[in-house]
N, C-alpha and C positions, 0 to 999 in steps of 0.2 A: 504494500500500500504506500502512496505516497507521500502520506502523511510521516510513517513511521521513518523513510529513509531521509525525509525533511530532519525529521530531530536527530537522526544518527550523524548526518553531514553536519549538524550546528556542532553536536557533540564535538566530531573530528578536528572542523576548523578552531573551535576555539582551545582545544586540547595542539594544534598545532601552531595557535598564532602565540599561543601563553609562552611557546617556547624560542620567539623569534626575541631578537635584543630590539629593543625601543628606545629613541631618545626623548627624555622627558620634553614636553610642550612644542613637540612634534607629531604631525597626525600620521599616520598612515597613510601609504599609498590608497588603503580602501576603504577611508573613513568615510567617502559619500554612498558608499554601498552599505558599508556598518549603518547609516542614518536611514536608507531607504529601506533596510531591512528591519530595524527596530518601529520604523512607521508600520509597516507589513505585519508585525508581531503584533503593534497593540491594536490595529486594524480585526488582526484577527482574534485575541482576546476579546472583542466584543461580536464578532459576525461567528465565531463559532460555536458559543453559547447559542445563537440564536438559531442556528442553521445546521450545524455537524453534532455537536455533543461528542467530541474525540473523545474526550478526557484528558488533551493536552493545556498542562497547565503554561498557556504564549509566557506571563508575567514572571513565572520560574525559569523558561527557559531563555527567556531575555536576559532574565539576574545570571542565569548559570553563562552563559555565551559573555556578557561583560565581564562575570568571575574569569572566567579563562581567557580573556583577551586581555586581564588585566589593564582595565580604562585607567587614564588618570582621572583625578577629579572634573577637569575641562569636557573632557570625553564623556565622563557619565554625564554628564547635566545635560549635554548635546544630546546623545543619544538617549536619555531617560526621555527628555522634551518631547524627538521625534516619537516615542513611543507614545507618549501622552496623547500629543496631537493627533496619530493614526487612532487610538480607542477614542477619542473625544470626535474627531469630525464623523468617525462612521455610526458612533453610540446616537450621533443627533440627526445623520441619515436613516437609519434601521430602526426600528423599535421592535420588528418581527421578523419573522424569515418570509423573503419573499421571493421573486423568481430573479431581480436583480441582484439581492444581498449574495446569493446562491451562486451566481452568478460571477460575481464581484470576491465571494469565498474561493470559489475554484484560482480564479486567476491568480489570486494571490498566496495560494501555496503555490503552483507553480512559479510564480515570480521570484519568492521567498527561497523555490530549492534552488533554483538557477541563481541567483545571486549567492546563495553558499559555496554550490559546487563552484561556481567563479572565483569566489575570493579564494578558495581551497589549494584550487589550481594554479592562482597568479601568485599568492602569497603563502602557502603554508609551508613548502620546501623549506 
C-alpha cells in the first residue's frame, strides 16, 4: 500500500539525513521540499481523518522526520508553520469527506512519496 511505503521512505530519509554533517544557520539543499512536504503532512492530518482513517499518526511522523533531520531551531519554526498552514487552510476547506477532499487526499500522498523518495535520492548518500 502506499500509504505504508510513504512512512517507510520518511522513516529512511530522515534516519539518512540525521547522519549527513550540517552547518548551523545553513539550510539544506532541500529545505523547500522539507517545507512542501511538512505543508503535505498537516494537509493531510486533517483530510485523512476525514477521508482514509489510516491510522497514520501525519503530527508524529512530522515530529519523528524533524527528530531525524535534526532541525535547528530556525528550521522547526519554518517547517512547524508550513505544517500548521497545510492543516489550517485545508481544516477551513473540508469539514467532511467529499469527492474533492478524496481527491485532493490521493494527490497528496503521492506528492508526499515523490518528494521523499526525491530528497532520498538527491541527499541521503
Amino acid at each position: 500500500m502506499i500509504y505504508s511505503r510513504f512512512k517507510k521512505t520518511l522513516i529512511v530519509i530522515g534516519l539518512c539525513l540525521s547522519t549527513a554533517t550540517q552547518s548551523l544557520a545553513v539550510d539544506p539543499p532541500y529545505q523547500q521540499e522539507m517545507e512542501r512536504l511538512a505543508n503535505i503532512m498537516g494537509a493531510l492530518y486533517h483530510l485523512d481523518e476525514l477521508c482514509l482513517n489510516s491510522t497514520i499518526d501525519w503530527r508524529q511522523e512530522f515530529a519523528d522526520l524533524m527528530e531525524l533531520d535534526e532541525v535547528d531551531e530556525d528550521r522547526q519554526e519554518r517547517l512547524t508553520a508550513a505544517f500548521n498552514n497545510g492543516y489550517l487552510d485545508f481544516s477551513r476547506l473540508h469539514v467532511r469527506c467529499t469527492a474533492n477532499a478524496e481527491t485532493v487526499t490521493r494527490r497528496f500522498v503521492v506528492e508526499g512519496a515523490e518528494i521523499t523518495k526525491n530528497i532520498h535520492t538527491r541527499f541521503a548518500e
